[in-house]
C-alpha positions, 0 to 999 in steps of 0.5 A: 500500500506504501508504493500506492499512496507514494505514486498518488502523493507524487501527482498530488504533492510533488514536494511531499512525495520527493522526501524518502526515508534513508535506512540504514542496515548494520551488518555485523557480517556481510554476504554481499556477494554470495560466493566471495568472502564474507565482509564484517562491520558493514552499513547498507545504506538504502534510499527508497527501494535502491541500495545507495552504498555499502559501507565500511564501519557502522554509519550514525544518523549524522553520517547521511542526508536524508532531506526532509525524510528520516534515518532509519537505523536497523541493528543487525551487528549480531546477525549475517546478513544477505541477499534477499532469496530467490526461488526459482519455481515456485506454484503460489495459487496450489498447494496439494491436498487431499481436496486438490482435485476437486478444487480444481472445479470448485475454485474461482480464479478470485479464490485462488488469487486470495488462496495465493496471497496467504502463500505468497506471505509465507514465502516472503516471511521466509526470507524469499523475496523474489520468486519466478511461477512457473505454471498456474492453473488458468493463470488470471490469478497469478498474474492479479497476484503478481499485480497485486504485490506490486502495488503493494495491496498485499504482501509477498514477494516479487513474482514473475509469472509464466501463466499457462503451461505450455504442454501437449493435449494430455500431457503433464501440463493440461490438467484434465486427466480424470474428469468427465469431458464436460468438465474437462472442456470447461478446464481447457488451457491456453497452453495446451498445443500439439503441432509447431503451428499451435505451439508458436501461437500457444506462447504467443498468448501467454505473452500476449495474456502477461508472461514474464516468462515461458514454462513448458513440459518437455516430458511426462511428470509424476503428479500428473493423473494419467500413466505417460511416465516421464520422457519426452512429450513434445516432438523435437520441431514442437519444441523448437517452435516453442524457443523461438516464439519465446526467444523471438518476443524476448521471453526466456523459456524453462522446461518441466523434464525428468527423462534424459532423452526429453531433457537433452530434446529441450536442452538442444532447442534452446530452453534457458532452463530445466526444472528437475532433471531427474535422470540427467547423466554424463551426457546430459551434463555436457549438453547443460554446460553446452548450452549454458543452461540452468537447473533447477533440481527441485530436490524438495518436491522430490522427498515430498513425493515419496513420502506420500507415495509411502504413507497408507493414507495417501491422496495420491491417485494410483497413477500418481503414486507409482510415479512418485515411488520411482521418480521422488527417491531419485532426485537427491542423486540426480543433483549430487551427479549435476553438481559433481558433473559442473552443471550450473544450479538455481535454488528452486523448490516446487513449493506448491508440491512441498508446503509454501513457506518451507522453501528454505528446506531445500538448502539442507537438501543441496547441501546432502547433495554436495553443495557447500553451504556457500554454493547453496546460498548462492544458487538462491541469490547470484545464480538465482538472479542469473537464472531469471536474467535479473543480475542487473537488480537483484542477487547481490548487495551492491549499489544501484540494485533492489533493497532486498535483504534479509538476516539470520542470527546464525552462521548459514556458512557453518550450519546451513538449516540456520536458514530455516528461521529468517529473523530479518526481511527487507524487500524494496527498502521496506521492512516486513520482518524484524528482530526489533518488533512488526512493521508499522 
């Protein structure tokens, strides 16, 4: 609501709207950069939503110019401080439970707007200010949810949407397996395409509907209702017809894959990045550093999976939970070869599978998985920012980017699950979480 208000005080009240309030964060350890040496002593000087200066020692009040606002000082001397986190798939209107399927009928896209709005806060709560959503059902209401938190009516953080999925009639992205036809015709997707013709102009609406970027399901996956396993989907010229329209209207692509034959297909094509990977090999990690490609391992969706599977009560469909016996258990492997194989990585958790708020689950995963604590956190920020083609702003704490920050009371460098519990979360130079007591 603050960014509203300012925008209205900016064409009513030129003089008022000028005057920002200067905050002033001291570091007593200072990831700046992820991956380099920690700094000590630091003040993050930040002006409206940018950072304006990071600076040796701890500034007072006295120290800035702050016009006619006010210098906000935040003691984090006893705290390390960071980059605000980024995840790089992440579903916020779903989260699965046993009514999942029925609310897939009952649900209105208002709902799912509201139902994600709650997520949207766990995860911003969780040291996460940035996330990229790569496929929502309908997709109206990612994108009010997008607009939403940017206007800043609610609070979360910031969202690029990918919309619909773009998926073959049947696939792991459309969604209608199991229902009766009449149901299904009412939930049929704009991203549902099968021939390189229909592929192009699939992309093209998503685009045209808001996309920030493009998601696609180059194989079958596990939580889909139907027995199509897990290899690719899309025919090679599909695929190729969908990097192109992305790439031709400035839309980076990223492809849902599990089989090695579909990953490598999509990889071939041009896709930016692969979400999963499961059963990537030698070969498949070449074919990554080759292309210059991401993945996003999404080890978390994987243990969420299996331990469903083998839970007697489970709400898993047959088709579903043969799939997530053999897919889920593979996952924490797969990113232990891609890490040791020199694949690039991009912290991302399919939280929508696993629970929204949780997402910092995964550090402790990768880190099983070979990850220094150090290579991890920086998955979720440098590597993070890469992956959406957002360095310019976002990963890092250096001048000119956005005030995203966040702060834990431990040393994530020594025990990573100290990300587990985030006492600090700045976004745009707001404060949303602190040690000092809630927001005003």
């Amino acid at each position: 609501m603050k960014r509203y208000l300012l925008t209205a005080a900016a064409v009513l009240f030129p003089t008022l709207a000028a005057a920002q309030d200067v905050h002033l964060v001291h570091a007593g350890t200072l990831l700046a950069v992820p991956g380099e040496a920690p700094l000590e002593e630091r003040t993050v000087v930040i002006r409206g939503d940018l950072i304006e200066a990071v600076s040796e020692g701890y500034l007072s009040a006295d120290d800035v110019e702050a016009g006619e606002g006010e210098v906000v000082v935040h003691d984090l001397r006893d705290m390390v401080v960071m980059p605000g986190l980024i995840d790089g798939h992440v579903h916020l209107t779903s989260e699965n439970n046993p009514q999942q399927r029925l609310q897939a009928v009952e649900m209105s896209e208002g709902d799912r707007a509201m139902y994600g709005a709650k997520h949207a806060r766990d995860t911003l709560m969780a040291g996460f200010t940035t996330v990229r959503d790569v496929g929502a059902r309908g997709g109206d209401a990612i994108f009010a949810l997008r607009e939403a938190v940017e206007q800043g009516w609610v609070d979360g953080p910031r969202i690029y949407a990918s919309g619909s999925t773009i998926s073959v009639t049947g696939g792991h992205g459309d969604g209608t397996q199991g229902y009766r036809d009449d149901v299904a015709a009412l939930m049929h997707s704009t991203g549902v395409c099968d021939g390189p013709d229909a592929c192009r102009a699939a992309v093209r609406e998503q685009v045209r509907r808001g996309a920030d970027h493009i998601k696609l399901t180059a194989t079958g996956g596990v939580l889909s209702n139907t027995a199509t396993g897990t290899e690719q989907q899309f025919t090679d010229e599909e695929l190729t017809a969908i990097m192109d329209a992305a790439h031709a209207m400035g839309r980076k692509v990223t492809a849902h894959a599990h089989g090695k034959a579909g990953i490598e297909a999509a990889l071939r094509a041009g896709v930016d990045s692969i979400e999963h990977g499961t059963y990537l090999d030698r070969d498949t990690a070449r074919e990554f550093r080759r292309q210059d490609a991401y993945l996003v391992p999404t080890i978390l969706a994987g243990v969420t999976v299996a331990e469903w599977a083998e839970d007697p009560d489970t709400f898993l469909t047959e088709f579903q939970r043969a799939k997530s016996r053999e897919v889920g258990p593979r996952m924490l492997d797969m990113a232990r070869r891609a890490h040791e194989a020199g694949v690039p990585i991009a912290f991302g958790t399919d939280s929508g599978v696993s629970r929204h708020g949780e997402n910092a689950r995964e550090f402790e995963l990768l880190v099983e998985a070979g990850l220094t604590p150090m290579e991890a956190l920086r998955s979720a920020t440098v590597e993070g920012a890469e992956n959406l083609g957002k360095s310019d702003m976002l990963g890092t704490v250096e001048a000119g980017k956005k005030a995203d920050l966040v702060g834990v009371d431990e040393d994530p460098l020594e025990d990573i699950s100290a990300m587990l519990d985030v006492d600090f979360v700045m976004k745009d130079g707001e404060v949303f979480k602190s040690p000092e007591g809630p927001r005003g």
